[in-house]
C-alpha positions as CSV (number, residue, x, y, z in Angstrom):
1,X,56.3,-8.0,-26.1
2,X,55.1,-10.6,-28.7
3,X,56.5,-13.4,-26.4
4,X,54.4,-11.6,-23.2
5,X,51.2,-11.5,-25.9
6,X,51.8,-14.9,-27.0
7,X,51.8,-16.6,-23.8
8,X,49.0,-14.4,-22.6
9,X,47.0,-16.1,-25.3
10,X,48.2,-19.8,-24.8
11,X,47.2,-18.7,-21.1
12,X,50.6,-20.2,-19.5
13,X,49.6,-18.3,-16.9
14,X,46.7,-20.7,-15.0
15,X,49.6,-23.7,-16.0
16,X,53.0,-22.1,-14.3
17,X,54.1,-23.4,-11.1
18,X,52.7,-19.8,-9.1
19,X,49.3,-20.6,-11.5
20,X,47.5,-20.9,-7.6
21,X,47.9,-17.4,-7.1
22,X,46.3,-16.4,-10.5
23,X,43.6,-19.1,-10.1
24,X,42.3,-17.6,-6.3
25,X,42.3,-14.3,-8.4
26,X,39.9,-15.5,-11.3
27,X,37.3,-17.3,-8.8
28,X,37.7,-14.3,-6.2
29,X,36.8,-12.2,-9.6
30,X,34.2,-14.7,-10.7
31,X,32.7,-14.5,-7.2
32,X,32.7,-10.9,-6.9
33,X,31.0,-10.9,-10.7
34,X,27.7,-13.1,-9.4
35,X,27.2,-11.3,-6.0
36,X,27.0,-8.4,-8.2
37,X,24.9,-9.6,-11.2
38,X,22.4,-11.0,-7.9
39,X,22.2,-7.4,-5.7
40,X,21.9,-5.9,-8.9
41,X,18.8,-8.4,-9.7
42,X,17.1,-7.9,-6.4
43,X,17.6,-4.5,-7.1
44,X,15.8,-4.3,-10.6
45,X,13.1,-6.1,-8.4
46,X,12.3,-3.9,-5.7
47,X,12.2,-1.1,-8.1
48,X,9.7,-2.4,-10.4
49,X,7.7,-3.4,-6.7
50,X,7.8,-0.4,-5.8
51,X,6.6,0.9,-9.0
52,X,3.6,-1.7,-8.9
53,X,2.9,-0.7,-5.4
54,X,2.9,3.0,-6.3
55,X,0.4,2.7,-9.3
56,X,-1.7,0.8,-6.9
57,X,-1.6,2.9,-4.6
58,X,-2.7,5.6,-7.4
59,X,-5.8,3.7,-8.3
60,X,-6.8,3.0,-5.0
61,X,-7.0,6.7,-4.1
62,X,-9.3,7.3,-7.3
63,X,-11.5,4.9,-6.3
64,X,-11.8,5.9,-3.1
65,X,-12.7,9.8,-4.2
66,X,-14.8,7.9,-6.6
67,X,-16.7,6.0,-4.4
68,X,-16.9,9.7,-1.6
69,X,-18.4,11.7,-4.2
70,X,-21.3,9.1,-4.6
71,X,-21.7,8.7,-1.2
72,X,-22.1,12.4,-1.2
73,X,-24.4,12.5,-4.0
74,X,-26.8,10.0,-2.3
75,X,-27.1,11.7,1.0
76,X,-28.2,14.9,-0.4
77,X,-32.0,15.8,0.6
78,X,-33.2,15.9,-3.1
79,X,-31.8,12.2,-3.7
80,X,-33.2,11.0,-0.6
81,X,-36.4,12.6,-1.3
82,X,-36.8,10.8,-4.8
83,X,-35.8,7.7,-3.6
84,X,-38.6,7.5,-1.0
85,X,-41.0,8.7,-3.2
86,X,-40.4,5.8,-5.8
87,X,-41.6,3.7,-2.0
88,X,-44.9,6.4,-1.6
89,X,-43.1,7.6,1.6
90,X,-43.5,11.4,1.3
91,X,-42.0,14.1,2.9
92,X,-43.5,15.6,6.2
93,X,-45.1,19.3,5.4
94,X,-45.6,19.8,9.1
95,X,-41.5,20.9,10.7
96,X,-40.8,18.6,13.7
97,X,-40.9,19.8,17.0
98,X,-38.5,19.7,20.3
99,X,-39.6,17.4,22.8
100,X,-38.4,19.1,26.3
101,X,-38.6,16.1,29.3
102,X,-38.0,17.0,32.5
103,X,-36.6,15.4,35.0
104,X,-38.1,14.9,37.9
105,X,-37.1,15.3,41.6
106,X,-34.9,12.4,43.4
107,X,-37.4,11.0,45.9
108,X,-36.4,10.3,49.1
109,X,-37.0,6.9,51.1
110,X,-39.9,7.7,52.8
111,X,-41.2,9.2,49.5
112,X,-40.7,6.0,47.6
113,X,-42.6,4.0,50.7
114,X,-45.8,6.4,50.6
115,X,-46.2,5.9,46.8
């Protein structure tokens, strides 16, 4: 066992003569280590994207029930009203009134001529 230990820390194991085997090994591990480290990385990314994304998203929807309710606030009557009184335009006291047109008869040919 202290012989095994011993030549595990000289590493006489990447200097044998089968040292080719164990060599593939470490770079296959080594490979496998970086692809991992870089998924993980891409990852970490798209989470904190998606995070960004969301709190966007979160603000924009504010804003846009921000922006609704003062649109709604500005079309009432009574903001109307004292906007186009700042202008001297006042509002009519006399109620508006249906205007009925009716439509008149398809004239014939002859009709038309004799006109």
């Amino acid at each position: 066992m202290k012989n095994g230990v011993y030549s595990l820390l000289k590493a006489r194991f990447l200097v044998n003569e089968d040292a080719v085997k164990n060599w593939r090994f470490i770079v296959f591990i080594i490979l496998l280590a970086i692809l991992m480290i870089a998924n993980t990385q891409r990852f970490e990314q798209k989470v904190f994207k998606i995070a960004e994304l969301t709190n966007k998203a979160k603000e924009l929807r504010s804003e846009f029930v921000d922006r609704r309710s003062e649109l709604m606030k500005l079309k009432m009557e009574s903001t109307v009203s004292e906007k186009m009184i700042e202008k001297e335009i006042f509002p009519s006291t006399v109620p508006p009134v249906k205007i009925k047109v009716k439509a008149e008869k398809a004239k014939g040919f002859l009709e038309k001529l004799w006109q």
